[in-house]
N, C-alpha and C positions, 0 to 999 in steps of 0.2 A: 524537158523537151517541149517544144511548141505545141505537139496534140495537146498534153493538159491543159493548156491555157485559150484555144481555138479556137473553135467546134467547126469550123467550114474546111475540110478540104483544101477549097479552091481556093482560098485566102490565104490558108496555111502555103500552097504551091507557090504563089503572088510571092509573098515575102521570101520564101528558097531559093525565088532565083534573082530578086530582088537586088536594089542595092545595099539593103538592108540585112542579106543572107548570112554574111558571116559571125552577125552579131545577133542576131534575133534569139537564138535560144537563149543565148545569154539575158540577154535586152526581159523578155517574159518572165524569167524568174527572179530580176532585178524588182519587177514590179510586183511580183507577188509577195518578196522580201519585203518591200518598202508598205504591206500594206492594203496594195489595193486588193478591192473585191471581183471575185471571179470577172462579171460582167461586167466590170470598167477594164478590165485587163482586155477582155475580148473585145470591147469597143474600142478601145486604143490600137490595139493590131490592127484591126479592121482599117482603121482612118489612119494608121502609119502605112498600110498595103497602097492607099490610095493618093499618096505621096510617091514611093518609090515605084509606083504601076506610073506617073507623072514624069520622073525621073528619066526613066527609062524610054518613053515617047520623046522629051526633048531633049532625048543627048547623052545625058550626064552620066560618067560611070559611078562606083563606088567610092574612087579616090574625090568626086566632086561632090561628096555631100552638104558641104557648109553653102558652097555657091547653091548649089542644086535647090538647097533650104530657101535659099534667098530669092534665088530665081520665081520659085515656087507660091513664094508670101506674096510676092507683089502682081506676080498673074492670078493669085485669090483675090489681093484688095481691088483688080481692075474687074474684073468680073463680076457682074449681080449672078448672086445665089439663086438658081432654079429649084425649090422643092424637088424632095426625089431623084436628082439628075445623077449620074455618075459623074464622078472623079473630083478632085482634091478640094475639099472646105476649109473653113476656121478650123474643123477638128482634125483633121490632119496634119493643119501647121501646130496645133498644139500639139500633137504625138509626136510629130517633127522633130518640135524642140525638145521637148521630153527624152526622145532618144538622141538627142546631138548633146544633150547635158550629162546621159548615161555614160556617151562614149567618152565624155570629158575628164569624167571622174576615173575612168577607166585608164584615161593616159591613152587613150588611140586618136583622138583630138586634141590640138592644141588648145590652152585656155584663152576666151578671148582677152582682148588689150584694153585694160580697164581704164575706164578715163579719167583723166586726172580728177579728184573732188573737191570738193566745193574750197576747203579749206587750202588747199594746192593750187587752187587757182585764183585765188583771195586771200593771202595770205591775213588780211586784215579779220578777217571770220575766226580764224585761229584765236589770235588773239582777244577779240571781243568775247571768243565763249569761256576762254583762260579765266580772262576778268570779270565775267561774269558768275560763274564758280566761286572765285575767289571771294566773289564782295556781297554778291546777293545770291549767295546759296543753289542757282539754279539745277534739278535734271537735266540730266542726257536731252530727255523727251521733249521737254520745253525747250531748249536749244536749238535741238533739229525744226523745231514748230519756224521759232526766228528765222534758222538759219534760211529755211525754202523761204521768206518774205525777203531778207536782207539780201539774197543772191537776184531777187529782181531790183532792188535799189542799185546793188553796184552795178548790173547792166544797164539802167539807166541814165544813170550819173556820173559812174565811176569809182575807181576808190583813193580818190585824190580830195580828202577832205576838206581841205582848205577851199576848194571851191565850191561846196556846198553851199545852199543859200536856203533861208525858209521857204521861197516861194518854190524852189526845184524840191525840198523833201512835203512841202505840201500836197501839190502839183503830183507827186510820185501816191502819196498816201489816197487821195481822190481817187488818181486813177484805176490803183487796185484794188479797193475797195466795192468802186461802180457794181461790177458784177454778183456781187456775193450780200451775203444776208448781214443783219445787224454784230451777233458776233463774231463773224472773223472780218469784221471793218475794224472791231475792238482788237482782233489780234494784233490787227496791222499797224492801229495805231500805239499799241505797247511795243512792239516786235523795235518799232524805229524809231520812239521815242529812248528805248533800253540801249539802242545805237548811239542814236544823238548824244546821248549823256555819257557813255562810254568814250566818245570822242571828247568830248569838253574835257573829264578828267583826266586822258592821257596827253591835252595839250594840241590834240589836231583841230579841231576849230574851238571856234566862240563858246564859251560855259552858255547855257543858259540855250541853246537852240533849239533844246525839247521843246520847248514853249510854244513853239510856232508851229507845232503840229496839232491839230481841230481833232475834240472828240466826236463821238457820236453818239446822239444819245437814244435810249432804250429806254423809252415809258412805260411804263408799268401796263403789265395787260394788253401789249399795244400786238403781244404775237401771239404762241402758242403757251400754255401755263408754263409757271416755273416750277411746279412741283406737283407727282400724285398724292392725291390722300391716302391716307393708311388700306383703306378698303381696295381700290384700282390697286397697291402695291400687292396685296395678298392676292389679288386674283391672278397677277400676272403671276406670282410663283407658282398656284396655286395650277396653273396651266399647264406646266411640268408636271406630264403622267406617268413618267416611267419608261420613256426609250432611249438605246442610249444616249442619243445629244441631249436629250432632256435631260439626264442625270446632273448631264457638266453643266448647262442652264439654269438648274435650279442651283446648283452649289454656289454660280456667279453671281444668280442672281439676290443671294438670302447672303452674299458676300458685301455686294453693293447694297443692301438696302438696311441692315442689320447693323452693319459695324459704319457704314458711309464709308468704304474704301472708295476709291476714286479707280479709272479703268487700269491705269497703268501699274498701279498698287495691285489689282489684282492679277494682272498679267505674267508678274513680274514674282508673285509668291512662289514659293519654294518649299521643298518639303522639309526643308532644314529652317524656317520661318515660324514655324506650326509644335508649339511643346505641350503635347498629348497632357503628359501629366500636372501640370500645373496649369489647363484650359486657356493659354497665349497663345496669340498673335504676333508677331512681329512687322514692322512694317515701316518702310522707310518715306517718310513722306515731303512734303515739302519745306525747300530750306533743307535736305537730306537730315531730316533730324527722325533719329530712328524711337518708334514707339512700341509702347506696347498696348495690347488690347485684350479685352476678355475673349475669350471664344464660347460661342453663344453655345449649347447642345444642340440645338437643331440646324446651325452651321455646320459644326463637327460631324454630325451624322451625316449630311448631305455629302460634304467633301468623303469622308468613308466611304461612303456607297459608291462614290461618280471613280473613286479610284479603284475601289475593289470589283467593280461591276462594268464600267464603264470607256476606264482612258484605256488607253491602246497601251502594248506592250513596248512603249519608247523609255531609252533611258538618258532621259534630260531631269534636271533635278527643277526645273518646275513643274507647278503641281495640274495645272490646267493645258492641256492640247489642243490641236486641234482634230474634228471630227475623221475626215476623209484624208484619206492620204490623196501625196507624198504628208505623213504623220511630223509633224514640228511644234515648238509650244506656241500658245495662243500668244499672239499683240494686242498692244491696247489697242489697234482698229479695232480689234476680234471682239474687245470687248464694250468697247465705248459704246453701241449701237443700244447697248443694256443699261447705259447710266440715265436714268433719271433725274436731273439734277434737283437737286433739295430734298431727294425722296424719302431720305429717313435725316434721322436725328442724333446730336451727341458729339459728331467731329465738327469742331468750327464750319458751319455751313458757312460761314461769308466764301471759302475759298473753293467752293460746287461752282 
């Protein structure tokens, strides 16, 4: 029932007769299933009331929730935010969507109309990450890295190879680079070099057109260091005191620094990965070449503890979550924020 999850009355009434009324008790205990804590449950009703309290002034009955959402976002984003004021913020369109994805899953909303991706609209993407799989070992992860640079090359060019020229893939490489820092200019210039050459050897244009794309180079000391010293790595672990997110942090991070797992390796571990009794690792890394590793003790206990003490009651067979619900496993965004690059020792560091 909605009183457990509440505590205002008047709020609780708001959403009763709401357009939101048919489905809110549901809706409350969905989020209490999924996770959240008492007082994000109560904050979320509060700023889903102040949604369908908006609904209800411009019109919209029940059956109009999808428009009514829509309606709603865009007289937020025209609106400057008054501290304090009543009625609908960012946080309401986030409870919004929150509850129009409840009802989705519920089958009382249609699902939306997914747009065609990237590979469906490029059919050439397809085939370049085929061939790249096949010849140069790549991940999934690095692929999608590509694929977001190569979907601005075909919007700018096209995907009609044959007209390709060095000065348009250079011209293209400049341009998107301009904005961003030294390494993802390097992304860009592998991302469409690994293209260019992917073209030559299935015969669409000239062999050899890699060539005509300019690196960039990265002097030494010219940025931020390439690596902590042993001392700054132990403090940061050392930092993790024992709350939960701390628990998962020190485990990621005596993960990353200890064995040199890289973010996506960690991400991506599993508890079927990890063989207790013979102190392994398993780990698939680059080139998909699967290895094994020692597992240090004071790894092993960390992951122990973050999972006996720490992860949330989700059953996904990775080993690392995320803190707050909605509860899912961590990404290597999740984690990458944690890699230090060079910071420890032992895995081929040229590929940190």
């Amino acid at each position: 029932m909605l009183e457990k999850h509440l505590t205002s009355p008047i709020t609780r009434q708001r959403l009763q007769t709401g357009a939101a009324a048919e489905h809110i008790d549901a809706f409350a205990d969905w989020l209490h299933l999924k996770g959240y804590k008492p007082t994000s449950i109560n904050n979320r009703l509060t700023s889903l009331a102040a949604w369908t309290d908006w609904m209800l002034t411009a019109g919209f009955a029940a059956h109009d929730l999808l428009s009514g959402f829509e309606a709603c976002k865009l007289a937020v984003s025209k609106e400057q935010r008054v501290r304090y004021s009543r009625g609908p913020n960012q946080q309401s369109i986030t409870a919004g969507s929150l509850f129009i994805r409840f009802l989705r899953l519920r089958g009382e909303l249609p699902q939306p109309v997914a747009e065609p991706s990237a590979t469906e609209q490029w059919p050439i993407l397809g085939e370049f990450r085929s061939w790249m799989r096949a010849h140069r070992g790549l991940t999934e992860t690095t692929l999608d890295v590509y694929q977001g640079i190569l979907v601005g090359l075909l919007d700018a060019v096209g995907d009609d190879a044959r007209a390709y020229s060095p000065g348009a893939l250079r011209a293209f490489v400049l341009d998107r680079a301009r904005p961003h820092g030294i390494e993802r200019a390097k992304s860009i210039v592998v991302a469409v070099r690994s293209f260019s050459r992917f073209l030559g050897a299935t015969g669409r244009c000239p062999v050899g057109m890699e060539h005509a794309i300019p690196g960039f180079a990265s002097w030494r000391l010219a940025s931020v260091p390439r690596f902590l010293v042993a001392e700054d790595v132990d403090r940061v672990i050392d930092s993790c005191t024992g709350y939960v997110f701390e628990l998962r942090d020190r485990a990621v991070l005596l993960l990353l620094a200890r064995l040199a797992l890289r973010a996506g390796e960690v991400a991506q571990l599993k508890f079927s990965d990890i063989d207790w009794h013979k102190g392994e690792i398993s780990v698939c890394g680059k080139g998909r070449r699967q290895e094994l590793l020692p597992l240090p003790q004071e790894v092993g206990n960390a992951i122990l503890l973050y999972v006996s003490e720490g992860r949330p009651s989700l059953h996904a067979p990775e080993v690392f979550t995320t803190v707050l619900a909605p509860f899912h496993p961590l990404t290597r965004a999740g984690c990458y924020p944690y890699r230090s690059r060079g910071a420890a020792s032992g895995r081929d560091q040229s590929t940190h």
